[in-house]
C-alpha positions in Angstrom: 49.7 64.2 2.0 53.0 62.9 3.2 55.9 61.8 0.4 58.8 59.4 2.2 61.7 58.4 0.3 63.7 55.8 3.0 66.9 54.3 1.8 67.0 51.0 2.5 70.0 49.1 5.2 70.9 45.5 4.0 69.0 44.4 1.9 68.6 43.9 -2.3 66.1 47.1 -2.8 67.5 50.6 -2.7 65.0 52.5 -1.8 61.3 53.1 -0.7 59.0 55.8 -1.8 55.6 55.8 0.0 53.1 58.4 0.0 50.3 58.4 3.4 47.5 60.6 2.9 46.4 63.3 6.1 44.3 60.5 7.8 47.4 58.2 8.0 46.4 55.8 5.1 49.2 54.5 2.7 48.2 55.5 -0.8 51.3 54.4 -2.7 54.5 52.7 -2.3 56.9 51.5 -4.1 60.1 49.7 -3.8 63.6 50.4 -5.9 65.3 46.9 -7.1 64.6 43.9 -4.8 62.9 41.1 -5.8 60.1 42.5 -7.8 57.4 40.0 -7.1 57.7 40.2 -3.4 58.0 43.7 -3.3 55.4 44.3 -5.8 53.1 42.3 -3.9 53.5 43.9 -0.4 53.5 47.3 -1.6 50.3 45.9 -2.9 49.6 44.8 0.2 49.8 47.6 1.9 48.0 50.5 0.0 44.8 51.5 1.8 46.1 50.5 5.6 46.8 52.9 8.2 50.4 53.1 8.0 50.4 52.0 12.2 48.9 48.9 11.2 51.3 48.4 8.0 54.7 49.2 10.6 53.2 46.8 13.4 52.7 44.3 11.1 55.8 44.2 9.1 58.1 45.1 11.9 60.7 42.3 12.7 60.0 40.1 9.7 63.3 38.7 8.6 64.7 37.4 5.2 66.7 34.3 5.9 69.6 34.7 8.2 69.5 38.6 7.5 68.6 40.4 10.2 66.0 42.7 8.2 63.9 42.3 5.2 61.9 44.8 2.6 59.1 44.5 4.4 61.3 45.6 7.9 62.5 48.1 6.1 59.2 49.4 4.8 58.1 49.4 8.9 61.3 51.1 9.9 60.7 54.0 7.1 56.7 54.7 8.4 57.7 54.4 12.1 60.7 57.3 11.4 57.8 58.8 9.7 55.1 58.6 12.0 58.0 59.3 14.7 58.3 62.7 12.7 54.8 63.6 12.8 54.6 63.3 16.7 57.4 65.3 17.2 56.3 68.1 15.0 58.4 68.1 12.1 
């Protein structure tokens, strides 16, 4: 089992903590402030996907003129992640 805490880069929440289980599947994750709904309902979302799938999808999604989101940030934080795993740490 894998615990991320990813602090968040321009946008409303603060944080993310997700937790991926040894065969790559997201088993929790949560968001710190945003707007709850939204947040609430891709962490939602997200829970049993292989966290490659979740970062793939998300990746690049924008809210209005930013040039992230929650749901970027929530790709950014399991590709670091998944970056980590390959490179041993």
């Amino acid at each position: 089992m894998k615990e991320i805490r990813y602090q968040t880069h321009g946008v409303c929440s603060r944080a993310i903590e997700i937790e991926v289980d040894d065969s790559g599947v997201i088993t929790a994750c949560r968001f710190e402030g945003g707007c709850n709904g939204n947040t609430q309902g891709v962490s939602r979302l997200v829970v049993g996907m292989k966290a490659s799938e979740a970062a793939e999808r998300l990746r690049g999604i924008r809210c209005g003129m930013r040039p992230t989101s929650c749901p970027d940030q929530l790709a950014r934080a399991l590709t670091e992640a998944l970056a980590g795993e390959t490179a041993g740490v």
